[in-house]
N, CA, C and O atoms as a MOPAC input file, in Angstrom:
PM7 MOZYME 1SCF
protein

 N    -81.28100 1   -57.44600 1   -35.24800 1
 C    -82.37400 1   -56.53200 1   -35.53600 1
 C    -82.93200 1   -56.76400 1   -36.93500 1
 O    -84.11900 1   -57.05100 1   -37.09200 1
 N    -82.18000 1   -56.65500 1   -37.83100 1
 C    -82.32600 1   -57.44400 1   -39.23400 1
 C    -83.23300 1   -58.17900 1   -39.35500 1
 O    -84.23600 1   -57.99200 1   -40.04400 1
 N    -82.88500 1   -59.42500 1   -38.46000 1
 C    -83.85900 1   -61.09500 1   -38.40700 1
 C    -85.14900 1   -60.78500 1   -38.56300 1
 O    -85.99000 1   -61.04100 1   -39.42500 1
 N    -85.13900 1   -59.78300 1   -36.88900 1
 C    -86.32500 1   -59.84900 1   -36.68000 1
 C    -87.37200 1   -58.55700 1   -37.39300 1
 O    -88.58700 1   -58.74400 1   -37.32100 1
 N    -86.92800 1   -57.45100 1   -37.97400 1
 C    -87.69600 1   -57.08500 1   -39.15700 1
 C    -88.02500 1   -57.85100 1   -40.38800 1
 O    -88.98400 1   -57.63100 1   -41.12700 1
 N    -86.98400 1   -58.91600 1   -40.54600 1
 C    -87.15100 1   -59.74600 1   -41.57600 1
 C    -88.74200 1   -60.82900 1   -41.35500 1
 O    -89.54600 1   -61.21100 1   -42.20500 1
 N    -88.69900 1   -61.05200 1   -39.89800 1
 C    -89.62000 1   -61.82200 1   -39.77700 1
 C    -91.08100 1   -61.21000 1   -39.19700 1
 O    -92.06800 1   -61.80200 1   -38.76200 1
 N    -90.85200 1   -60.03400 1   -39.34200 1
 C    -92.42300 1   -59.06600 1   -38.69900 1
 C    -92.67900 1   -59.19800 1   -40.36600 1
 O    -93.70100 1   -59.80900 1   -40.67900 1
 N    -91.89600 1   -58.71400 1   -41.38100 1
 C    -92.33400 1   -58.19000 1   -42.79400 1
 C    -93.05400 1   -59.76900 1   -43.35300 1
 O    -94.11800 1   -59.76700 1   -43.97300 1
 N    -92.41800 1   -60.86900 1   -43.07900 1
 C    -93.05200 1   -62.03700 1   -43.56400 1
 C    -94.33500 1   -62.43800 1   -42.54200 1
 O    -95.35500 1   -62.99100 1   -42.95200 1
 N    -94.12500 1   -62.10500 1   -41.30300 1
 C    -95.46500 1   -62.49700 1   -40.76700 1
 C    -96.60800 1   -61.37000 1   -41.34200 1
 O    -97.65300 1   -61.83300 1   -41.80000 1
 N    -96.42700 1   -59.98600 1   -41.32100 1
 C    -97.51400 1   -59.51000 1   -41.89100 1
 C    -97.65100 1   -59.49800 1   -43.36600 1
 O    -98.80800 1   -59.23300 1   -43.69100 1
 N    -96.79700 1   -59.71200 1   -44.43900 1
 C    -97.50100 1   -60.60000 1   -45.30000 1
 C    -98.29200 1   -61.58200 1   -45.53000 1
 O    -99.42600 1   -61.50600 1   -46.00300 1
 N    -97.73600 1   -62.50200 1   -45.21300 1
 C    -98.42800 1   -63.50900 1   -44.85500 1
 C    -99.96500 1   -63.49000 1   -44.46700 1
 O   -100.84200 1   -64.11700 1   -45.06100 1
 N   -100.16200 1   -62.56100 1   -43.23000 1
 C   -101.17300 1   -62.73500 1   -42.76100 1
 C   -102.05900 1   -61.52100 1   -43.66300 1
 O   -103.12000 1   -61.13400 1   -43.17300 1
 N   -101.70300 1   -61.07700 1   -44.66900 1
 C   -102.77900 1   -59.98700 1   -45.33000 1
 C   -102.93200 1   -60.16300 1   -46.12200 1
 O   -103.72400 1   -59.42500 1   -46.70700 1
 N   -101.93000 1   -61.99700 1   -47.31300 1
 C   -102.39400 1   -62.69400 1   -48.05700 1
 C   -103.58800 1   -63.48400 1   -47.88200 1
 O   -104.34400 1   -63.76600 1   -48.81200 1
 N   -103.83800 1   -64.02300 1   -46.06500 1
 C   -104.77800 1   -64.42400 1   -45.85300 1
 C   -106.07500 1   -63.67200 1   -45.94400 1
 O   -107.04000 1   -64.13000 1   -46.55500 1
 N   -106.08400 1   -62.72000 1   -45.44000 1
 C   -106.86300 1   -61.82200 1   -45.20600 1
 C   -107.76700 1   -61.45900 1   -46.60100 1
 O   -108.96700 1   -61.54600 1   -46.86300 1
 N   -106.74500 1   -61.07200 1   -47.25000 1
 C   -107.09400 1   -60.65300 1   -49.00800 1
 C   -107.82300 1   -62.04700 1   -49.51000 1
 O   -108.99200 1   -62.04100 1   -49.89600 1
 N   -107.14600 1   -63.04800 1   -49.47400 1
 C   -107.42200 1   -64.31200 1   -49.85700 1
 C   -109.23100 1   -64.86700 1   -49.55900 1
 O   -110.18700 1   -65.11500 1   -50.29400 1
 N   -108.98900 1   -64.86900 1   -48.12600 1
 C   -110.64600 1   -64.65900 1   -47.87100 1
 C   -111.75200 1   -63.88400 1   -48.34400 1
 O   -112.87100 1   -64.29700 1   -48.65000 1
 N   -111.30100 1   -62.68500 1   -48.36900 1
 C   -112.32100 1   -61.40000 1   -48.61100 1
 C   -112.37600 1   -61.94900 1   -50.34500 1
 O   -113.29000 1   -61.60700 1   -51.09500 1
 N   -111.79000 1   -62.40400 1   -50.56300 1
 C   -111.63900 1   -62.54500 1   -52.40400 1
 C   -112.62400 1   -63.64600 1   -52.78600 1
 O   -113.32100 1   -63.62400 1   -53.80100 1
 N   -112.59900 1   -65.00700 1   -51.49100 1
 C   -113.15200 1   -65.75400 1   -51.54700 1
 C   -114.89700 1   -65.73400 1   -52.03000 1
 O   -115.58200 1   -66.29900 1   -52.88200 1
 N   -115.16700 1   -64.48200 1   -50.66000 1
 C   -116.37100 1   -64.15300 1   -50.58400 1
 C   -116.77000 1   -63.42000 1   -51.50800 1
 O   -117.97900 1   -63.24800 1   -51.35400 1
 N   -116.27400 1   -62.72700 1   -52.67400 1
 C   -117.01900 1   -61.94500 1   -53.56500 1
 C   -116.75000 1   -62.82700 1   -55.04000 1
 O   -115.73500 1   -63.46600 1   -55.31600 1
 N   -117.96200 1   -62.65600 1   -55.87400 1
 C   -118.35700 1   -63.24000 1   -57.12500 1
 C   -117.85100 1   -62.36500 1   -57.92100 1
 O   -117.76300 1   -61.15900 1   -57.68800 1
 N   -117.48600 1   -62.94800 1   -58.92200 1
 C   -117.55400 1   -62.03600 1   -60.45900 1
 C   -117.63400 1   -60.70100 1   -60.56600 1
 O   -116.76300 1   -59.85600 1   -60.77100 1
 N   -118.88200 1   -60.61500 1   -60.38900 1
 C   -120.23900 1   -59.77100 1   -60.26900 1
 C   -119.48700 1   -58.65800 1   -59.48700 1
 O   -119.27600 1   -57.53500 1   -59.94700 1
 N   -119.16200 1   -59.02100 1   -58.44200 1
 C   -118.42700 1   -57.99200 1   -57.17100 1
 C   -120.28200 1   -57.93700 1   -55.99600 1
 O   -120.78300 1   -57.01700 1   -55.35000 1
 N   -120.64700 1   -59.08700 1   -56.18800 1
 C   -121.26300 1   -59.59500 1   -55.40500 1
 C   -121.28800 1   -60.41500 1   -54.44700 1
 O   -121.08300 1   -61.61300 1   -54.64400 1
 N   -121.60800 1   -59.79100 1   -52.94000 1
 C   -121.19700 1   -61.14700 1   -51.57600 1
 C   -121.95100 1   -62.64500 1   -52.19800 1
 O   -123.03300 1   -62.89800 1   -52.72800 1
 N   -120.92300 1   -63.32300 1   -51.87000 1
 C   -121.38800 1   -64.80900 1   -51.81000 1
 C   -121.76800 1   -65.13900 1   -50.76100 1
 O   -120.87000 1   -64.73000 1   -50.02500 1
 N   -122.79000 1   -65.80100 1   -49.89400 1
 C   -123.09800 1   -66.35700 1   -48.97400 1
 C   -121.99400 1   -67.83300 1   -48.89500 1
 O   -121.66800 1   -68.59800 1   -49.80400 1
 N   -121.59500 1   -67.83400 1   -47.36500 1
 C   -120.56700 1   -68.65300 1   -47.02100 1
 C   -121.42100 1   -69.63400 1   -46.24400 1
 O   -122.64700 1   -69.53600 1   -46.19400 1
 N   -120.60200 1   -70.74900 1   -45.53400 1
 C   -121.10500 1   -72.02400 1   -44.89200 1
 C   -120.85200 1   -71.34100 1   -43.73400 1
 O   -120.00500 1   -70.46400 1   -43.56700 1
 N   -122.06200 1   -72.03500 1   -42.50100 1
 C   -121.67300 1   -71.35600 1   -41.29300 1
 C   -121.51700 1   -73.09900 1   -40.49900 1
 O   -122.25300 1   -74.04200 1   -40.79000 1
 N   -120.59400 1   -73.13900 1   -39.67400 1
 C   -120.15000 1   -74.29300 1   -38.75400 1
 C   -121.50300 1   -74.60900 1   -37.46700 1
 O   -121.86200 1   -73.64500 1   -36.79200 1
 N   -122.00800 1   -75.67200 1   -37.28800 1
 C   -122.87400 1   -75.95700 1   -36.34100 1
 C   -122.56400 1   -77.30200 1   -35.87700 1
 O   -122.69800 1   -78.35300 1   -36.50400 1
 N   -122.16700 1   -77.14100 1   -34.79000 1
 C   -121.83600 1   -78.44200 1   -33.98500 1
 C   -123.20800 1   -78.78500 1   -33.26500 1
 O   -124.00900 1   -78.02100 1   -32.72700 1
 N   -123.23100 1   -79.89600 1   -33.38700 1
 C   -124.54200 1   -81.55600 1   -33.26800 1
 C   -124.78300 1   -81.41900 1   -31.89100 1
 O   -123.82700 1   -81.89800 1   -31.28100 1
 N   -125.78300 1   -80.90100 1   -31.00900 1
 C   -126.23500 1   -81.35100 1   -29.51300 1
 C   -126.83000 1   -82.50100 1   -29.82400 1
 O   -127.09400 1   -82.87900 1   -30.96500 1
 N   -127.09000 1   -83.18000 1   -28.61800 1
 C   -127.25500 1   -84.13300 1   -28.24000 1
 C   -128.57600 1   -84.44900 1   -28.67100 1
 O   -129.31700 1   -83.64200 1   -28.11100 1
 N   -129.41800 1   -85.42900 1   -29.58100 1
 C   -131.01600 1   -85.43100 1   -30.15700 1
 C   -131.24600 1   -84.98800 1   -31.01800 1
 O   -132.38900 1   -85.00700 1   -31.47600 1
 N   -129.92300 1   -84.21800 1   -31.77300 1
 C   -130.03900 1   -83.30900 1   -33.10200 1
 C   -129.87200 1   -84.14200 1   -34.00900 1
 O   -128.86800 1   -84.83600 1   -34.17500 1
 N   -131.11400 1   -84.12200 1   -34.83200 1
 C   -131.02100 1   -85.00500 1   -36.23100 1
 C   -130.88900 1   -83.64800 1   -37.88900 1
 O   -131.34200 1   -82.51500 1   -38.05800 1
 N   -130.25500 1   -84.35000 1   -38.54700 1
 C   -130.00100 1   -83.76300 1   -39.81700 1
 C   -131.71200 1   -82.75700 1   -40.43700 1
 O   -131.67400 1   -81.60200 1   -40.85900 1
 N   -132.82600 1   -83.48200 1   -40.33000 1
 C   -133.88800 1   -82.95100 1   -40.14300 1
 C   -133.97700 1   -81.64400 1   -39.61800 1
 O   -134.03500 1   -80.55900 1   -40.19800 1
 N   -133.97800 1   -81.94400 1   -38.38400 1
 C   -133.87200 1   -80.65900 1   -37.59800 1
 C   -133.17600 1   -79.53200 1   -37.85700 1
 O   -133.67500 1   -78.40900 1   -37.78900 1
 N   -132.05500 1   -79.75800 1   -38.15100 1
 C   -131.41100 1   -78.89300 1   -38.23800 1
 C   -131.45000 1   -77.95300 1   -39.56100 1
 O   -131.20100 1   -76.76400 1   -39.76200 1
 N   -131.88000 1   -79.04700 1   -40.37600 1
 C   -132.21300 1   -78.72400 1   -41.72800 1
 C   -133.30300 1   -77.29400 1   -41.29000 1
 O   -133.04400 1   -76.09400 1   -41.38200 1
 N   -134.55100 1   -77.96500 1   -40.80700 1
 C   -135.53300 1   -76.79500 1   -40.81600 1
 C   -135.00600 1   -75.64200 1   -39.64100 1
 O   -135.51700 1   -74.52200 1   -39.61600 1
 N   -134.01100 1   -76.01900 1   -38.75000 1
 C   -133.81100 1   -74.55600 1   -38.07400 1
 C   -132.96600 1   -73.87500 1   -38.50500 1
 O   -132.43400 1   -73.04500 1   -37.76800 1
 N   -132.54400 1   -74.03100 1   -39.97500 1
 C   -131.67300 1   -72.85900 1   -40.78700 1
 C   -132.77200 1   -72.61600 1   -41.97200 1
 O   -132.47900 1   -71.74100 1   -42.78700 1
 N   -133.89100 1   -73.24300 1   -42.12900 1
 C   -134.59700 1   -72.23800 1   -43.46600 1
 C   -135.77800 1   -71.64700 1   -43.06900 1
 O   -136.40900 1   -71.63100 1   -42.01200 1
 N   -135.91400 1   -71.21100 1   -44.06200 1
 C   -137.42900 1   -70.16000 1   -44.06700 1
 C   -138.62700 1   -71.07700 1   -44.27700 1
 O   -139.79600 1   -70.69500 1   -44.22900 1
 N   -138.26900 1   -72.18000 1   -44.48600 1
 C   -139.68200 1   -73.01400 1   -44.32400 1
 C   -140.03700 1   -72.87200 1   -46.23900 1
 O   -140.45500 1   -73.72100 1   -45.45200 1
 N   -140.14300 1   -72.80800 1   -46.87500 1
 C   -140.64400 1   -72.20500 1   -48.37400 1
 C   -140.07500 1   -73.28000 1   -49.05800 1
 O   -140.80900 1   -74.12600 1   -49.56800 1
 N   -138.62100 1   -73.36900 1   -49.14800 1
 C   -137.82700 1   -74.77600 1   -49.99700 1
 C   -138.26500 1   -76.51000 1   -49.36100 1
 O   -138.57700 1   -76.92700 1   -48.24600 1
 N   -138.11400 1   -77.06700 1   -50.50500 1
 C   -138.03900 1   -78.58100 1   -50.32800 1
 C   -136.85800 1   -78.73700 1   -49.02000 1
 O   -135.73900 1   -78.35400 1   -49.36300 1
 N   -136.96600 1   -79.26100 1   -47.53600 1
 C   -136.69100 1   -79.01300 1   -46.86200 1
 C   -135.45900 1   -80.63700 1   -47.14000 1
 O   -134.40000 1   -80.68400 1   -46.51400 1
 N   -135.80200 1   -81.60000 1   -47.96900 1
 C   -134.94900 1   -82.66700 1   -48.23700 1
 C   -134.14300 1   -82.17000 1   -49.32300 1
 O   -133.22400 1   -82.96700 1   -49.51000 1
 N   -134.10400 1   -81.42100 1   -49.93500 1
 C   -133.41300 1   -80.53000 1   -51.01500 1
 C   -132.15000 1   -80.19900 1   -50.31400 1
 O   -131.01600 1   -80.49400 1   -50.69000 1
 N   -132.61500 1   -79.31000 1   -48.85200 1
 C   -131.64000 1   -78.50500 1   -48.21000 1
 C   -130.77100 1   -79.61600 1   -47.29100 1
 O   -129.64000 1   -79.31700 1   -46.90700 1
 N   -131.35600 1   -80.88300 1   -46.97200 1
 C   -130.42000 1   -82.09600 1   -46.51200 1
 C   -129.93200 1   -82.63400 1   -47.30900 1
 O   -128.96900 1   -83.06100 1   -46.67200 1
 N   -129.77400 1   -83.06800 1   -48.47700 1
 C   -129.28200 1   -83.39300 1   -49.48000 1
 C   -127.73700 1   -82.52800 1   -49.48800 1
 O   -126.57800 1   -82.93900 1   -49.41900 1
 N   -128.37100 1   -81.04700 1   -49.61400 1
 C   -127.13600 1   -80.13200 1   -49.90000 1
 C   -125.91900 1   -80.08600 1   -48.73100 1
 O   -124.70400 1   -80.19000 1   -48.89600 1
 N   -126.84400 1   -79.85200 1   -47.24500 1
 C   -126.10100 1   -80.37800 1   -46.38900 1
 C   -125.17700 1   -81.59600 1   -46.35200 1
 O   -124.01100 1   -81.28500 1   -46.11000 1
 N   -125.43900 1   -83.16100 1   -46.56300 1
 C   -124.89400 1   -84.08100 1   -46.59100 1
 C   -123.72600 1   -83.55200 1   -48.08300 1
 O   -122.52800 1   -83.83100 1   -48.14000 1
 N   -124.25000 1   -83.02300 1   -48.78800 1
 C   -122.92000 1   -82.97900 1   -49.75900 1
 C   -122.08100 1   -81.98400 1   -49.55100 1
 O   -121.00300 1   -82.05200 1   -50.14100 1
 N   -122.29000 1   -81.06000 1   -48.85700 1
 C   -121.67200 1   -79.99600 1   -48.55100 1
 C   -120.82900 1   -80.58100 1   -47.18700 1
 O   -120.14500 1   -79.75700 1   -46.58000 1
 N   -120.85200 1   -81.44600 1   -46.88400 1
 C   -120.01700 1   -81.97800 1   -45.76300 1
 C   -119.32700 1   -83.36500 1   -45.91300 1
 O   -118.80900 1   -83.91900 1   -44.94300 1
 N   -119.33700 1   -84.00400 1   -47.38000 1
 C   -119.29300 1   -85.38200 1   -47.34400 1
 C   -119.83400 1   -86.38200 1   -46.67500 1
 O   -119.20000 1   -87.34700 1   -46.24800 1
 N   -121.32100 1   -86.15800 1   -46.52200 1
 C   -122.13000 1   -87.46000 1   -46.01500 1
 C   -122.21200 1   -88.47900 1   -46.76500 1
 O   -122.10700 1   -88.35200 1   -47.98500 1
 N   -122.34100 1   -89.23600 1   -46.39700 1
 C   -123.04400 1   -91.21100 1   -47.26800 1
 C   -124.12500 1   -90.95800 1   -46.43000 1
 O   -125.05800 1   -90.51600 1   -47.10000 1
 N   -124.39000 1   -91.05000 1   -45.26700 1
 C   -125.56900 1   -91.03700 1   -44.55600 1
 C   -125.70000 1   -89.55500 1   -43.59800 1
 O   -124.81400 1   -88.78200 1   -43.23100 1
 N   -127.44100 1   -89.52600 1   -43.33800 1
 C   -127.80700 1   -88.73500 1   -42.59300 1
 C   -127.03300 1   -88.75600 1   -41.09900 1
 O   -126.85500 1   -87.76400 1   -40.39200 1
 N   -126.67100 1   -89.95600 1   -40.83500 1
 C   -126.34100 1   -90.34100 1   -39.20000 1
 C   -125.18100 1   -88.92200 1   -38.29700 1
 O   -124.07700 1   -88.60200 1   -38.73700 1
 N   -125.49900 1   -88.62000 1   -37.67400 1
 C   -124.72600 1   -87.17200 1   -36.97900 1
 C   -124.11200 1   -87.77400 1   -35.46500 1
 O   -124.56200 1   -88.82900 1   -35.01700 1
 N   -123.00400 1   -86.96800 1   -34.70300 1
 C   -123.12800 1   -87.28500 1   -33.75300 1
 C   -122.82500 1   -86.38500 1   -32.94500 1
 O   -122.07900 1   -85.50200 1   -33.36900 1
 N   -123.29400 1   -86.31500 1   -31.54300 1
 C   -122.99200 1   -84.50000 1   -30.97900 1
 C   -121.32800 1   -84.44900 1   -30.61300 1
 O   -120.39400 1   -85.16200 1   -30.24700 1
 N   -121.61600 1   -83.31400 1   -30.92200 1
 C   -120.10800 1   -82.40400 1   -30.86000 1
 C   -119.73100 1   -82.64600 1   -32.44400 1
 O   -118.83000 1   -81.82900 1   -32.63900 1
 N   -119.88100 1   -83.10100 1   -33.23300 1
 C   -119.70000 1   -83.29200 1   -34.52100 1
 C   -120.03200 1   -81.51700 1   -34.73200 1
 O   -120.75200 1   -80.72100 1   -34.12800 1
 N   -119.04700 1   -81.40500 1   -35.97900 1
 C   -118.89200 1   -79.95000 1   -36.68200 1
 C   -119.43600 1   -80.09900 1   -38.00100 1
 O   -118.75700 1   -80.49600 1   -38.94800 1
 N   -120.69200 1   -79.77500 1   -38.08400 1
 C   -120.63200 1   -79.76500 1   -39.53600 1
 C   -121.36000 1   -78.38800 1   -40.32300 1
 O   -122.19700 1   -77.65500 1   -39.79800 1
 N   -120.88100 1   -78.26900 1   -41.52600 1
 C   -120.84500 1   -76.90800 1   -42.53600 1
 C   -122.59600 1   -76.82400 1   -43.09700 1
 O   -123.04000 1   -77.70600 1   -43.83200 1
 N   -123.43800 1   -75.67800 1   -42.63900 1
 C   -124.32200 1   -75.49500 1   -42.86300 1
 C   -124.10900 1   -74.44100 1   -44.30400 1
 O   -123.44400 1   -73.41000 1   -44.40700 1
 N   -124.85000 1   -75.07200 1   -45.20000 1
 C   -124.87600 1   -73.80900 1   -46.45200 1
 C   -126.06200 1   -72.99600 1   -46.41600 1
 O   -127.14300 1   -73.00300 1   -45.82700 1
 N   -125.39700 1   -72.22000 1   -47.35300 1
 C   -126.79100 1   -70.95900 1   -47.09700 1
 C   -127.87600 1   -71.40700 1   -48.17800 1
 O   -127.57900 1   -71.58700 1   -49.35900 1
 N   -129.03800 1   -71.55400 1   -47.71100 1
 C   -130.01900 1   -71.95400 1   -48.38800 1
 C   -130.47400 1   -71.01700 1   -50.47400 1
 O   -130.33500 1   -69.89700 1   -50.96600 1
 N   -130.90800 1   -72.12000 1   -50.86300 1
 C   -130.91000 1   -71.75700 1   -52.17200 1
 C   -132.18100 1   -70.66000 1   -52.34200 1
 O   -132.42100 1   -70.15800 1   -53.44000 1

């Protein structure tokens, strides 16, 4: 009985270090939300372009926001491929 209180108390630690850990992630200094990366996996004909303009408002240098993309994911090149996962940032 021991063990296994021993091992509920470390699993819910554990998991509310995560928890805390995240939520900590997301707030600035400030005690302001940070905008996070959201995950978008590549269909099939989807170019870096595209995708670029179907996450902004149209207003920013739209090669600005591929740029950020490719570095925000470790690109060398634009080249994508579907089912590929890659980290969309939140626009500047």
């Amino acid at each position: 009985m021991k063990k296994i209180m021993g091992v509920l108390i470390v699993i819910i630690t554990v998991s509310m270090m995560t928890l805390l850990g995240s939520l900590v992630n997301q707030v600035s200094a400030k005690g302001e939300t940070v905008p996070v990366c959201r995950d978008y996996t590549v269909k099939p004909g989807d170019t870096l372009w595209a995708i670029a303009r179907e996450h902004t408002d149209g207003k920013g240098d739209i090669r600005r926001y591929i740029y950020d993309i490719m570095k925000e994911n470790g690109m060398k090149s634009p080249d994508i491929m579907p089912g590929q996962v890659i980290k969309i940032p939140p626009e500047r």
